[in-house]
N, C-alpha and C positions, 0 to 999 in steps of 0.2 A: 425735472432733470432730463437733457437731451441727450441719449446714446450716441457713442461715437458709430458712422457708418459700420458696418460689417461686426458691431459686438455681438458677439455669443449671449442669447436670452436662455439661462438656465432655467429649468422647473422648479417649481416654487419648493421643491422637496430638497433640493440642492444639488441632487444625483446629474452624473451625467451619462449619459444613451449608449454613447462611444465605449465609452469605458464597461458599464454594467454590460455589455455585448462583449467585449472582450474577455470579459471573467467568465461570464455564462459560457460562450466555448472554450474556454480551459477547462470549464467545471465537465461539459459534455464529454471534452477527449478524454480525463482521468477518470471518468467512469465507462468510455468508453468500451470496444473492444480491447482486447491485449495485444494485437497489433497493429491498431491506432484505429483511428479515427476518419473515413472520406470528407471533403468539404462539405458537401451532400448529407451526410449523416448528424455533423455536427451542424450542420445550419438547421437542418430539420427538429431536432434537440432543441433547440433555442427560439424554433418560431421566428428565423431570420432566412432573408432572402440571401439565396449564395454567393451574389457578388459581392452582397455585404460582408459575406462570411470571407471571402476570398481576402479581400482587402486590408478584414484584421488579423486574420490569419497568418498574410503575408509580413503586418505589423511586429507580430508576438513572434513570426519565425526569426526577423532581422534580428531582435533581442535576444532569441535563445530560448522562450517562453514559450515553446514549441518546437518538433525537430520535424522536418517530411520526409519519409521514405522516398531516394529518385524512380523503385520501380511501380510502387504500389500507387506512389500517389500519397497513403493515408498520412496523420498528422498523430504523435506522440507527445508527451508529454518532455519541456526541454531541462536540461540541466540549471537554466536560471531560476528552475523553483527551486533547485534543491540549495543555489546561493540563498534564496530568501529564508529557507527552512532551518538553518542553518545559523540564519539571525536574531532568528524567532525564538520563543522559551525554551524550544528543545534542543537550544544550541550548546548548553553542556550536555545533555546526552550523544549528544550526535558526535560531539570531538572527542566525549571517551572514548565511542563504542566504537570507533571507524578503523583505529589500529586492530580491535579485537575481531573484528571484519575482516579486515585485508590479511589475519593470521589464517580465521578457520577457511578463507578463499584457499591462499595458498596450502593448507594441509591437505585440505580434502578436495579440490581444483573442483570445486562447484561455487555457486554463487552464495553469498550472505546477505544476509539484507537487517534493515532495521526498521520496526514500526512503531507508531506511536497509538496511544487512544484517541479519536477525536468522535465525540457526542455516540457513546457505544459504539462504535465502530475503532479502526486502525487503518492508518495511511502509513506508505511505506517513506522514509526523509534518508536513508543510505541505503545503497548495493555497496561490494564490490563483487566485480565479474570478472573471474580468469580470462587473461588475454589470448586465449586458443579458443573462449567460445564466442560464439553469435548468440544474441539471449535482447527478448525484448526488455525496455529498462520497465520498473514499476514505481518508481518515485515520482509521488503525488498520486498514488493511487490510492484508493480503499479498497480496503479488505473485506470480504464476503467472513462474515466471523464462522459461521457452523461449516462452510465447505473448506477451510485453510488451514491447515496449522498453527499458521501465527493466531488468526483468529477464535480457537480451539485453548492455544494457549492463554490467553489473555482472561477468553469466558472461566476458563475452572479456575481462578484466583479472587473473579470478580462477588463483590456482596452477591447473594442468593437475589435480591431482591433487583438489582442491576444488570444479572445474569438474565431471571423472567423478563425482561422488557426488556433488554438485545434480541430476545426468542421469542416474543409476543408474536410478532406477525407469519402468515405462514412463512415455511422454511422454505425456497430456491431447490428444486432439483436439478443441481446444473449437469450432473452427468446421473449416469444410474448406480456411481460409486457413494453420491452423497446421500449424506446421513439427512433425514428430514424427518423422521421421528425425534420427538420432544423427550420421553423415555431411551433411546439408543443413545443421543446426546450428554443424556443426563448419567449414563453409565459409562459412555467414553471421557468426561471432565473430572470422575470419581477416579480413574484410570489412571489419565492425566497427573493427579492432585499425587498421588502414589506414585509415579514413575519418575517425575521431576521434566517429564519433556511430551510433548502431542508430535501426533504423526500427521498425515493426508496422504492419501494416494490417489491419485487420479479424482476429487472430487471437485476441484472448482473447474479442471479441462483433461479430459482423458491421457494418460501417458505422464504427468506431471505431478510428481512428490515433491516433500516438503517434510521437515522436523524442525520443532521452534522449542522454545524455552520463555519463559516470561523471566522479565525483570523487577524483581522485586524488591524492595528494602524494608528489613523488619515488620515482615508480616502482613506488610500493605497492600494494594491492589498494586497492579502492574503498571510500572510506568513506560513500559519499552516491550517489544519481544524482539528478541534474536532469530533468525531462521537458518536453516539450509535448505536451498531445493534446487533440484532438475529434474530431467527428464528420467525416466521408470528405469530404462537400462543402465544408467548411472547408480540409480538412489533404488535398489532393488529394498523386496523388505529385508533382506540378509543386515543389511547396511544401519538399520534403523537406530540399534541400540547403540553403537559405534558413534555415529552422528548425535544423538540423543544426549551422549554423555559429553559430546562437547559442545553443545549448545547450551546445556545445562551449566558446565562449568564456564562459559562465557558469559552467562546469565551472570553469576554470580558475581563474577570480577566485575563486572561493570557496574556493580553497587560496591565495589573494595572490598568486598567479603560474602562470607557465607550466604547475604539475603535473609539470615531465619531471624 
């Protein structure tokens, strides 16, 4: 068989170079920092050279599959994941829970967000952010489970046995607020289990709270968390049980009832 001049010789695996390079830096900037990502940073993460990184960068920005900061430069994560997430299995969750979103926004003029499980961990697939604030987005992110609220919330629902292997490896001290004891943990998810709602203060980034709720239907593991967060002057702990209770009762309506 004679190839036509200039055809594409794929690897015998069938992958293609371009593309895996492109996923690899989404996968970089959503784990990235929390406000964003340099070309620099993310090429470095992927074991690519920067003008390569430049190139698809500038690819995935034209689609939206990335947003850039005009002053910083860095690279976020863009709103076409959150079309694809959207399409994805968790697309009747995501169409419940985004009116129940855009409610507890406007009540409480902080942000909401919505996360889901993926392989022990939580990616966040909806915000909404009140239109007076400036707030980095976090869709398509992961969640740090033992420093976050959502992720706080999800652990005390999860089997005991799915909980130990979330917390097998050492815990992240991202600040000196986080909890990285396996026993402190294990008496804040008992806490949890009791309150109906997880707190965070300042442990995945200093000044930055959080209260979540897990969603649950009849007594299953959680297939969603609900959050509230901002910044400490906002979300003081006065505020906790206030938010607590309606993140909890958000929980609930987004399974059409009680949850128990």
């Amino acid at each position: 068989m004679i190839e036509k001049p200039g055809a594409e010789n794929p690897p015998s695996s069938g992958r293609i170079q371009s593309v895996e390079r492109a996923i690899g830096l989404m996968e970089a900037i959503a784990d990235g920092p929390e406000q964003g990502s340099t070309i620099a940073e993310a090429a470095d993460a992927c074991g690519i050279n920067r003008a390569t990184a430049w190139r698809l960068l500038a690819t995935l920005e034209d689609r939206h599959y990335v947003e850039k900061d005009s002053y910083s430069s860095r690279y976020t994560i863009g709103f076409a994941v959150n079309r694809l997430a959207r399409s994805a299995s968790v697309d009747h969750l995501i169409n419940r829970c985004h009116p129940i979103l855009k409610r507890l926004s406007d009540q409480t003029g902080e942000t909401a967000s919505l996360a889901v499980p993926r392989e022990l961990g939580l990616m966040y697939v909806d915000e909404v952010v009140p239109p007076s604030l400036m707030t980095v987005r976090w869709i398509g992110r992961r969640v740090s489970l033992h420093a976050t609220s959502a992720g706080k919330a999800m652990l005390a629902w999860l089997p005991e046995s799915d909980t130990r292997a979330a917390l097998a490896a050492p815990l992240t001290g991202h600040t000196e607020s986080t909890h990285t004891q396996i026993e402190e943990l294990e008496a804040e998810l008992a806490d949890i289990r009791r309150a109906g709602y997880s707190v965070a203060a300042g442990e995945l980034e200093p000044g930055v709270c959080g209260v979540s709720a897990a969603i649950r239907a009849h007594q299953r593991s959680p297939i969603g968390v609900i959050s509230i967060w901002g910044p400490q002057e906002r979300i003081p702990d006065g505020r906790f049980s206030e938010l607590g209770a309606l993140v909890a009762a958000a929980a609930r309506e987004a399974v059409g009832g009680s949850g128990d």
